[in-house]
N, C-alpha and C positions, 0 to 999 in steps of 0.2 A: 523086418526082423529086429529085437533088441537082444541085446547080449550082454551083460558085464565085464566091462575090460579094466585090469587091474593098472591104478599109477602108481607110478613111486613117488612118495610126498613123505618130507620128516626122516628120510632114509629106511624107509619100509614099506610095506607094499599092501597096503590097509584101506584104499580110496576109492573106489569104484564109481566109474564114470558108463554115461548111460552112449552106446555104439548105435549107428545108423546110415543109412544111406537113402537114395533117392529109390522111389517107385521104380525110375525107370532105369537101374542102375544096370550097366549089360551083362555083373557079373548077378545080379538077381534075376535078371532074363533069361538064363540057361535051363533057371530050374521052373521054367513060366513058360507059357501059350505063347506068350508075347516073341521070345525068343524065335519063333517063325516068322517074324518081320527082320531080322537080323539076318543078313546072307550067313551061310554055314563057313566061308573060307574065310569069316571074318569077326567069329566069335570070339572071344578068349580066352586061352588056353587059362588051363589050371595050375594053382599055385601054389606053394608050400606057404610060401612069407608074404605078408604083404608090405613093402618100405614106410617106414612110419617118419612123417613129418611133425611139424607144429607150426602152429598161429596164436598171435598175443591179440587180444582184445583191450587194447591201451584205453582205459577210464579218462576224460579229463578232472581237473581237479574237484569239482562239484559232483562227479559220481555220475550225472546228468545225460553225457552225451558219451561216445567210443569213434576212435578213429580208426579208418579206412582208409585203403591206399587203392589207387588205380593200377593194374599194370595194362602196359605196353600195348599197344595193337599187334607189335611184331613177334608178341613173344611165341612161341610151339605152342604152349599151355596155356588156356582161358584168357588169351588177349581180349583185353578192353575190360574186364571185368572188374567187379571192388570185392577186396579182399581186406581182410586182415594183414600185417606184416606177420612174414611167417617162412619158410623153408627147410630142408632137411638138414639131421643131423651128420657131421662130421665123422670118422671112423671115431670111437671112443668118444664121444661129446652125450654129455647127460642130456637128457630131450628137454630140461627146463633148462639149461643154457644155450638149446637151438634156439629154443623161442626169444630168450633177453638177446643175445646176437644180432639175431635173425630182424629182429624189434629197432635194436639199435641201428644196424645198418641199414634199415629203409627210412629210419626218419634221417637217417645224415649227422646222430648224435655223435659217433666216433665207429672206428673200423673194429675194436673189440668191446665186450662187453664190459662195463666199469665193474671193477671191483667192490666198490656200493652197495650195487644191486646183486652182488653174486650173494655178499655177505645176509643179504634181507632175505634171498629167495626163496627161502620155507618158509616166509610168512609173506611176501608180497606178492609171490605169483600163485594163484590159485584155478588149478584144474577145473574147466569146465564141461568139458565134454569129447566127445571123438565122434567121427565122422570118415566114414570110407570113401573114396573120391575116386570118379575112373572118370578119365577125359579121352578121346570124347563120348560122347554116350551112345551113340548108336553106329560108330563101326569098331574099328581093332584099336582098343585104348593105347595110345601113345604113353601114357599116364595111371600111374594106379596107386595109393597109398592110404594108409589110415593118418589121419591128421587130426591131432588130438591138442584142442582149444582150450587156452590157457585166458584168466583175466589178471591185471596187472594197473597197478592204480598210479595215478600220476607220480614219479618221483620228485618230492620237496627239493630234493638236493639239485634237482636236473636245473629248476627253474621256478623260485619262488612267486612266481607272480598265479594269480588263481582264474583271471580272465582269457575267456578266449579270444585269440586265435595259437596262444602262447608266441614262444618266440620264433627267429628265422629258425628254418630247414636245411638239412642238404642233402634229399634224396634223392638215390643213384640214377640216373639218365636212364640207363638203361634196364633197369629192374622195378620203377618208382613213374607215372605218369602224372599223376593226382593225389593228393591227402585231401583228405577232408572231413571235418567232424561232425558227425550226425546225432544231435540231441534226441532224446529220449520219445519227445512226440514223433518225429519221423522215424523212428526204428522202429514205433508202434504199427506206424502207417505199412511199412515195408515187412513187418512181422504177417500182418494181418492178409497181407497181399501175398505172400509164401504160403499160408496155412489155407486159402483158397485156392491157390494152383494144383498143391498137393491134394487137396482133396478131389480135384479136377481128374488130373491124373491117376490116381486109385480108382476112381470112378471109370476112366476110358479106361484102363489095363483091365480091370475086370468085366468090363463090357468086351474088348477083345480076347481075353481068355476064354469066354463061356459062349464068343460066337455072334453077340449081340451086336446089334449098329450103332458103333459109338461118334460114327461124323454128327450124325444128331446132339449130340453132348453140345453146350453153350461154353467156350473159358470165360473164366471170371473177368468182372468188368475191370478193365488198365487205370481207367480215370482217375481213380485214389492217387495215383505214385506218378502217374503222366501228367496229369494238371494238377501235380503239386508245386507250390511255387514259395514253400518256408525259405527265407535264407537259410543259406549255411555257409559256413568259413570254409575254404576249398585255398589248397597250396597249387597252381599249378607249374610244372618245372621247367616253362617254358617262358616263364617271365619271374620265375623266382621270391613272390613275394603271395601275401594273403591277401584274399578277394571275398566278398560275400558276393554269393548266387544262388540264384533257384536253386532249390532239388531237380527238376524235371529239365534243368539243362545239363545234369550230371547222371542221373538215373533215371530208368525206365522200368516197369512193369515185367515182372518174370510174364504175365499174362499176354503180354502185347503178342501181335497176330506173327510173330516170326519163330516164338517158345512153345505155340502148341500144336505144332503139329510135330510127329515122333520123327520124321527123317530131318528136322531141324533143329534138335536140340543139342547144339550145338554155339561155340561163342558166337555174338554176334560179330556180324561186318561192322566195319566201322562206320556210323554213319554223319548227314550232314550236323547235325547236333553233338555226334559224338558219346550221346549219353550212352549208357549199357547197365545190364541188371548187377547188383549182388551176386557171385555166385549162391547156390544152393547149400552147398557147407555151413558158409557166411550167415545166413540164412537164420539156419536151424541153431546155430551159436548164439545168434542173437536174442530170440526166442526164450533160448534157455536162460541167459543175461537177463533178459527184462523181469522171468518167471523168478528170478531168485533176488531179485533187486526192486 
């Protein structure tokens, strides 16, 4: 389902951003077939508000790549997964200074947002998109928000230098696993690899809605984003410093054989490699980033 959800940008509320959510979202499931694969004591109740979040899509200098943070294995929500920095708003906090906050304090910039970039914000953070988010997706969402993705292009003032890897970090131990910047050809790759699972998925949901055998259904092939081996500049916080490595030692395939089956869609375990997918959000953000850039 698309919808038009109004931002406020310039101090008025003139901007509309395109809303979405996953195939297999459980609160789409209620009004779906599918919805009978979800036990009934663990649907989700109905809701007035949905908590609105944000995430910054941090440009590096050349426009080229965006960065991504790891969180935690341990965390409640989407452990292991890459993300955008990002989190909820404050009682009274404008949702474009969740995002620079939010931004600042997972790279380790400082604990508030600089005054700087408050002063730039209508012209340097620019609205990309929104996205409904329910975790987990196939029992009683621990987790439920519309998070609405913001781009945000290198600040000159943060750090004059134009090459990647920029400079040191200090992201939070406990909220921050991994950064690392993913050039433009590997977002393509992992773009490409999103809009095959989803079509995947669309495909099994309405083979199960109308009764059909959708185990016969093939997931798309993992190999593109599993036997990728681009360098990327990757911070990890356990040795504090920047490293080039494979993609395919940090990320894996939404496809791979553990994402397509409906009772496991869910974060992954941590494994011996450690890699893990993009969230789905993540995903669709990026998508929309490459389509407008």
């Amino acid at each position: 389902m698309w919808i038009s959800v109004e931002l406020p940008l310039h101090g008025c509320w003139k901007l509309y951003s395109i809303f979405q959510r996953p195939s297999y979202c459980p609160f789409a499931a209620r009004n779906r077939v599918v919805r009978s694969h979800i036990p009934p004591g663990v649907r989700p109740p109905g809701r007035e508000h949905i908590p609105v979040a944000s995430a910054c899509l941090l440009e590096s200098p050349d426009r080229e790549s965006l960065l991504l943070t790891q969180r935690p294995w341990h965390m409640r929500t989407y452990p292991g997964l890459w993300v955008p920095p990002g989190g909820h708003s404050e009682p009274g906090e404008l949702i474009q200074t969740t995002a620079l906050r939010e931004l600042c304090e997972e790279i380790g910039v400082t604990s508030a947002v600089p005054e700087k970039w408050i002063s730039q914000m209508s012209v340097a953070l620019k609205p990309l998109c929104a996205w409904e988010a329910a975790y987990p997706a196939v029992e009683a969402p621990r987790s439920h928000h519309l998070v609405l993705y913001y781009v945000v292009p290198w600040p000159s003032w943060l750090c004059p230098h134009t090459n990647l890897p920029l400079p040191s970090i200090e992201p939070p131990l406990d909220e921050v696993q991994s950064v690392v910047w993913l050039p433009r050809s590997v977002l393509t790759v992992l773009n490409q690899d999103w809009l095959q699972f989803d079509a995947f998925w669309c495909e099994k949901l309405q083979a199960i809605s109308t009764g059909q055998d959708h185990t016969r259904l093939l997931a798309p092939d993992p190999a593109p984003v599993n036997e990728l081996r681009t360098p990327v500049w990757v911070w990890d916080v356990q040795v504090s410093r920047w490293e080039q490595k494979p993609v395919n030692q940090l990320i894996r395939s939404l496809s791979s054989p553990e994402t397509c089956d409906l009772c496991q869609l869910v974060a992954p375990e941590p494994s011996e490699t450690r890699s893990s997918s993009l969230s789905v959000g993540t995903l669709y953000a990026i998508g929309k980033w490459l389509s407008n850039h």
